[in-house]
N, C-alpha and C positions, 0 to 999 in steps of 0.2 A: 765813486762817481760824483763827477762837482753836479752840485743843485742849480737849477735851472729857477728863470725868474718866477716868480708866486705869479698863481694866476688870478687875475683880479676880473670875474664874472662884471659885465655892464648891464644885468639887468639883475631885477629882486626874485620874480619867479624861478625855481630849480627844474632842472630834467631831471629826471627818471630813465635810462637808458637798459632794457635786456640783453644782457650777455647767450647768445649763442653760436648756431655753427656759423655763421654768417661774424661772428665775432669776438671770437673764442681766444684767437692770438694775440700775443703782446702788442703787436705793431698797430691791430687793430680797437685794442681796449685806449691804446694811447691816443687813436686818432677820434675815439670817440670822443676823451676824456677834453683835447684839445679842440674840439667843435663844441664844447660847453658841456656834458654831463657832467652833474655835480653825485648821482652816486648812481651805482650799477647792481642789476638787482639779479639775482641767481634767483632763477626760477626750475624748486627741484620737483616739477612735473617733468622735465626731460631729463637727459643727462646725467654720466653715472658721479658720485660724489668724488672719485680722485679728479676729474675735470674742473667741476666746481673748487678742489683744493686747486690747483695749479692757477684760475682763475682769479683766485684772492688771494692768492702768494701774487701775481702781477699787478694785480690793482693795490696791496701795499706796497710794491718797489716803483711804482710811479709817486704814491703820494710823498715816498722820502723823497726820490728824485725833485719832483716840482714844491716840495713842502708847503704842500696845499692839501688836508685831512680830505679824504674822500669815502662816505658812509657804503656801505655794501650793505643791500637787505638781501635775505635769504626767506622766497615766497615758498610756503609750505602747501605741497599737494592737495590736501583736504581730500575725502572721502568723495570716492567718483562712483555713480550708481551706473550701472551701465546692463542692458539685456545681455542675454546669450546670444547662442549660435541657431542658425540656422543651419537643417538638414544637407540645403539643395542651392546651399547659397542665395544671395539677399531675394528680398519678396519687395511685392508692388502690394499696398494697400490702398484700396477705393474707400472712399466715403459711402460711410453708413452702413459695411461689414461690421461683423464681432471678430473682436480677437481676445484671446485670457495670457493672462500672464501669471504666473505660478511659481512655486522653488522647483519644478522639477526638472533637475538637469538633462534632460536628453533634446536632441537637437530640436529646432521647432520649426515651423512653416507658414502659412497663412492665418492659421487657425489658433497656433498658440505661440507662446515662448516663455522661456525661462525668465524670470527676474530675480536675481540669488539675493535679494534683500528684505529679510521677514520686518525689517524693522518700518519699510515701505506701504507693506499691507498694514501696518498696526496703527497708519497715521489716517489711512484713508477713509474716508466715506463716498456714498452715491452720491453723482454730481460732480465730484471733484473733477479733473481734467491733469491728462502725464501727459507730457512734451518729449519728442524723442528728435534726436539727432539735431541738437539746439533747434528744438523748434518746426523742424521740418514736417514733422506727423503730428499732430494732434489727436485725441483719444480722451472721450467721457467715461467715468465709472460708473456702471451701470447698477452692480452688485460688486460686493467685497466678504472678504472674509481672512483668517488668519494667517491665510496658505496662501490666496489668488484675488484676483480683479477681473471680472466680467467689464468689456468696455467697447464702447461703439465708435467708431473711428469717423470723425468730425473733417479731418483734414490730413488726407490722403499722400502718399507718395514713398518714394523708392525705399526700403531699409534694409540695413547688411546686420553683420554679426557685431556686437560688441559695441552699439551704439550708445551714447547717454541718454537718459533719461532724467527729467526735472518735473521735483513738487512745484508748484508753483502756491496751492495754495494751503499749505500745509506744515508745521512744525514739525520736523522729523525729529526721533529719538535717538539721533546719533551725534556722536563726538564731534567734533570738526580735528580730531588727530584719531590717527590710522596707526596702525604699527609704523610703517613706514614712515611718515610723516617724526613719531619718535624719535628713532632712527636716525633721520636727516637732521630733526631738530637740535637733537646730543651734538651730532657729526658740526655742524653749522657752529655752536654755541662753542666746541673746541676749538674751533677755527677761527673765533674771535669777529663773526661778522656782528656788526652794530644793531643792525633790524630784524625780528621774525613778524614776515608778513603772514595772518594765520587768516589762509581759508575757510569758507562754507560757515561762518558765525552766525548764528541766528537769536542768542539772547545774552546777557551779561553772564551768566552759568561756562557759558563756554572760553569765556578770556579768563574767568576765574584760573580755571583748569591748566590753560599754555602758561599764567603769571606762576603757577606753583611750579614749574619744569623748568621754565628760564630760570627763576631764582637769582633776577637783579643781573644776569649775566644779558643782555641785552635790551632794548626796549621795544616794544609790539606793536604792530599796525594793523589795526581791522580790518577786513575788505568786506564791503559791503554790495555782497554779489548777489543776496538773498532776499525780497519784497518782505520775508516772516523779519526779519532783523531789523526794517522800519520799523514797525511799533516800539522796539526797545533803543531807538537810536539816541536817545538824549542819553540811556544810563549806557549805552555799546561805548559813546564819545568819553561819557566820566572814566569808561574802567580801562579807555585804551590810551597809549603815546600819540597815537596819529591816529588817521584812518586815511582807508583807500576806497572813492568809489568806483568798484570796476563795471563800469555801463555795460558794458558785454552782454555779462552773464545776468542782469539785472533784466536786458531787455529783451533777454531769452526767455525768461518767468513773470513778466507781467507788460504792459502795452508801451511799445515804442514813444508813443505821444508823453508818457509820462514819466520816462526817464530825466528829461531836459529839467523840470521844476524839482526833482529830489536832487539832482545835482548840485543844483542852486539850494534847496534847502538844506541840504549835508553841510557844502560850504559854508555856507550860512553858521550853520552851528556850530561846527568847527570854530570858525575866526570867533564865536562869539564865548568858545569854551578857552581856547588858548590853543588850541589843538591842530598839530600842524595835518593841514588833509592834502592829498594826492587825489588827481584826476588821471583818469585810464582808460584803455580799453580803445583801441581803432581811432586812435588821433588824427593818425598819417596812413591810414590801411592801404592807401594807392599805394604810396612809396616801398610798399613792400615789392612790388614790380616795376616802379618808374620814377626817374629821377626827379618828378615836384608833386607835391599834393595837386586836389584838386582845392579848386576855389570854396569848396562848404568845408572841408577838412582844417582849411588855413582858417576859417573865420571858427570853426567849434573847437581848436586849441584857443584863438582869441578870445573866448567867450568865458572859456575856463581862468584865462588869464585877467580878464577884464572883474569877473567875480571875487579878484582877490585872492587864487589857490594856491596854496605855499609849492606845490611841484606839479606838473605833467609827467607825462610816461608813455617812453614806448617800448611796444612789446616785437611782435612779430617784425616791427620794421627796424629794427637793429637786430634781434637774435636769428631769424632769417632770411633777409630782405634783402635785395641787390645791392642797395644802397644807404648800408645802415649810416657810415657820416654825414651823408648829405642830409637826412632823416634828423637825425640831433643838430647840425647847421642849421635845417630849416625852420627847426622849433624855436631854436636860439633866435632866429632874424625876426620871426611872430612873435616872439615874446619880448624883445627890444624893443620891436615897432608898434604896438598899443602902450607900452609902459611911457611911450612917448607923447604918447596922445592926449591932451590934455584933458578928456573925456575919460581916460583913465583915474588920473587924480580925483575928478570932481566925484565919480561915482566911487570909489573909495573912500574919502573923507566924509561922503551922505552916511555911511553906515558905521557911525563910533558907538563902540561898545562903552555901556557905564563901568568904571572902575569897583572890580571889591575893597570892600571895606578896612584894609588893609593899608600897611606902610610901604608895602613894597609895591602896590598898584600904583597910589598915589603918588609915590616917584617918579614911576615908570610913563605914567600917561604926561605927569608934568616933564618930565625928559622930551617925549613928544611934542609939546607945545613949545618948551622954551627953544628946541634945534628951530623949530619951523621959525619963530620969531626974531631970532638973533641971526640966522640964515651960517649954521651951525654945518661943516663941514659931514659929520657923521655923529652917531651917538654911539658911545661904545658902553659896554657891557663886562664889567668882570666879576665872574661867575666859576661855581665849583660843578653843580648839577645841572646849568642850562638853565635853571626857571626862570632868573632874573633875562635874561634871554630870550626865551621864549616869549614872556608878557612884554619886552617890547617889539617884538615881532607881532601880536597883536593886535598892538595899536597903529601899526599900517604908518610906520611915519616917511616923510616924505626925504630922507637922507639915509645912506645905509647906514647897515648895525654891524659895527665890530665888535666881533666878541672873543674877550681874550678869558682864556682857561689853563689852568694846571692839568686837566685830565685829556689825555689823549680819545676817550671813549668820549665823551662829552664835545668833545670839536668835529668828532668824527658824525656825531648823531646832528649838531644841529646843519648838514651842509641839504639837509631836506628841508628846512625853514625857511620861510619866506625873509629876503634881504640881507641875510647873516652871511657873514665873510668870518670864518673863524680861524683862530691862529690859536697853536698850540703854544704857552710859551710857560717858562719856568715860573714857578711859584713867588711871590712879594712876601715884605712881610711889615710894608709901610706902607701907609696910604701915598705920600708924595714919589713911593717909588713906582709905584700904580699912575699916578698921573704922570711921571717920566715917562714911562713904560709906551703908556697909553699914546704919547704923540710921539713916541721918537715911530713905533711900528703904523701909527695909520700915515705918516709921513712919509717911510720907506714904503708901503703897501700900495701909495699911490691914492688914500681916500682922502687926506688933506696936504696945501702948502704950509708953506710956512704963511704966521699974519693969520690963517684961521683957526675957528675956535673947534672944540670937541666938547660935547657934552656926555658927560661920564657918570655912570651908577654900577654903585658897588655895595655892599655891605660890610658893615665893620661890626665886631671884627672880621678880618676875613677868614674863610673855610665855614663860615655858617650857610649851610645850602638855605636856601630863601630867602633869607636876612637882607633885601636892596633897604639902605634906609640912608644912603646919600648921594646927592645928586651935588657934582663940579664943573662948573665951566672952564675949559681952560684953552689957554692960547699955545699953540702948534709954533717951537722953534722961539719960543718967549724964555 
């Protein structure tokens, strides 16, 4: 099949796209891919795994096709606490009844119910507060103990069998992998996908655990769905590849108003670690039934974007949603349309991170400075593992970043990075063939003419992962 022209994204921020039944077929992963998602995420909370095989056997016969690297993350279930059944089918709960919850499996009714997780009772105390069915019931611990929870129902309404239930204020004793989760994760890490997005994280203890499994065989992205995981978010950011914040689930466990500033702080800390972070969770949530957002929807993707976030994401409005292309088209046109704003520059360049102490910073940021003042087509980057890559993605500069690699894993991982256009290309083994290299592909690729310049960091020799310790100017078609 002849390869079709490379596609050259016109803005720096990434989409995040969910593959489901709303988008499961080749015709429609392409139509996604061609409305702008830069990687597509398999989310194995639904869907059985030969689906998800078939999936990413399509999403890499597009990227030979277009020879444009497209990362695939694979979002792991995480551990779902959920009540039993009810006798007589769902119950109404008033405020300021008792209801207990207990391990005892037999069906339940107003008075009590089953919660099959002792590890639940072993975090609690009186006072504490369980959220059920994201939020919909509220419920205080009145009394606890090793078996049950005595609790008085604070804020009342409908529940059926099998609903969720959330600690909100509480470190649970469990894993954030599940048998299944295993399973998937083996299943996912055979199948070669780039990212393991790992649910329900609440301390550095638990990324330990998923990095000994992956075993270098992919890189990891934390999702920061848990209020207990703030406290540890500086060492969550050190021990992870990325992170994700998924608002969702954050503002199901602690108060709406204060979603917005951890958002901003997450990103914050991200850009200020190196660390590429994803924004989530009900971007575009109209569009899951209608073909435009609404007016707050367009402006809180812009908000994300205005922040600096290396990618967005949508979930339900590509994996089941009437209108999943138009969904990623319309994130694409938001996110072109503030990167244009020159309100965007200026509040990007207020927040420069100081340079580490390093050779390969101090390149990198002057990389930065010298495109901006020479009015530098692009800076490009050649790079074994992505770091040099990465730190100038950091530095927010105002030309994109090409970035040329010998490893296909590594061109695959940075298309979640902010401004990175990566190209897979064969191995150098001279720096002037590195600077050949470098302007004949941003020339074809469309990021420079002829007559301008590139400004390029590499490290010599080459194959030393970290090693950036030269920085060239050079002239495109000279």
């Amino acid at each position: 099949m002849a390869k079709r022209p490379t596609v050259k994204r016109s803005r720096q921020t990434k989409i995040v796209a969910t593959i489901g039944p709303s988008s499961g077929t080749r015709e429609a992963i392409e139509s996604l891919f061609v409305a702008g998602a830069d990687v597509f995420r398999l989310n194995f909370s639904h869907g059985a795994q030969a689906e998800h095989a078939e999936r990413l056997a399509t999403i890499r016969s597009l990227e030979r096709e277009y020879a444009r690297p497209i990362a695939v993350l694979a979002d792991l279930q995480g551990p779902k606490l959920r009540i039993g059944r009810f006798a007589e089918g769902p119950i109404h709960l008033e405020p300021d009844q008792s209801i207990r919850f207990d391990l005892d499996p037999a069906p339940g009714d107003r008075t009590r119910v089953q919660l099959p997780h002792p590890e639940v009772f072993e975090a609690l105390t009186p006072g504490q507060h369980l959220l059920l069915d994201d939020g919909k019931v509220r419920v205080r611990v009145e009394a606890c103990g090793a078996d049950f929870a005595e609790t008085v129902v604070e804020v009342g309404n409908r529940l059926s069998d099998r609903k969720g239930l959330n600690v909100p204020q509480a470190i649970l004793p469990l894993s954030p992998l599940t048998e299944k989760d295993r399973a998937d994760l083996n299943f996912a890490l055979d199948h070669g996908v780039d990212w393991i997005a790992l649910s329900f994280v609440q301390r550095p203890e638990d990324i330990a655990e998923a990095r000994r499994l992956i075993a270098g065989r992919a890189d990891l992205l934390a999702k920061i769905e848990k209020p207990s995981a703030i406290h540890h978010l500086e060492h969550l950011i050190e021990a992870s590849d990325a992170i994700m914040v998924a608002r969702g689930d954050l503002g199901v466990e602690m108060p709406a108003e204060d979603v917005p500033s951890l958002q901003k702080r997450v990103v914050r800390y991200c850009r200020m670690a190196g660390k590429p972070v994803v924004v989530a969770t009900q971007m575009l949530e109209s569009m899951i039934g209608a073909p435009t957002p609404t007016r707050a929807e367009a402006s809180d993707v812009a908000t994300a974007v205005y922040d600096g976030a290396d990618a967005v994401m949508l979930s339900a409005e590509t994996a089941a949603g009437q209108f999943p292309r138009e969904a990623v088209a319309m994130m694409d046109r938001i996110a072109r349309r503030v990167e244009r704003d020159p309100l965007y520059r200026t509040i990007l360049d207020a927040v420069q991170y100081k340079p580490e102490n390093t050779a390969a910073d101090a390149i990198t940021a002057a990389a930065r400075q010298v495109a901006h003042t020479i009015g530098a087509a692009a800076i490009v980057t050649y790079t074994t593992s992505g770091s040099t890559t990465l730190r100038a993605a950091r530095e927010r500069p105002d030309v994109p970043i090409l970035c040329m690699t010998s490893s296909p894993r590594t061109a695959r991982r940075m298309a979640v990075c902010w401004g990175v256009h990566a190209v897979h290309t064969a191995d150098v083994s001279a720096f002037t063939e590195m600077v050949s290299k470098a302007c004949r592909i941003a020339l074809k690729d469309g990021f420079a003419s002829e007559g301008q310049r590139l400004v390029i960091t590499a490290g010599v020799p080459f194959g030393t992962p970290g090693n950036t310790n030269v920085l060239r100017i050079a002239w495109v078609g000279a």
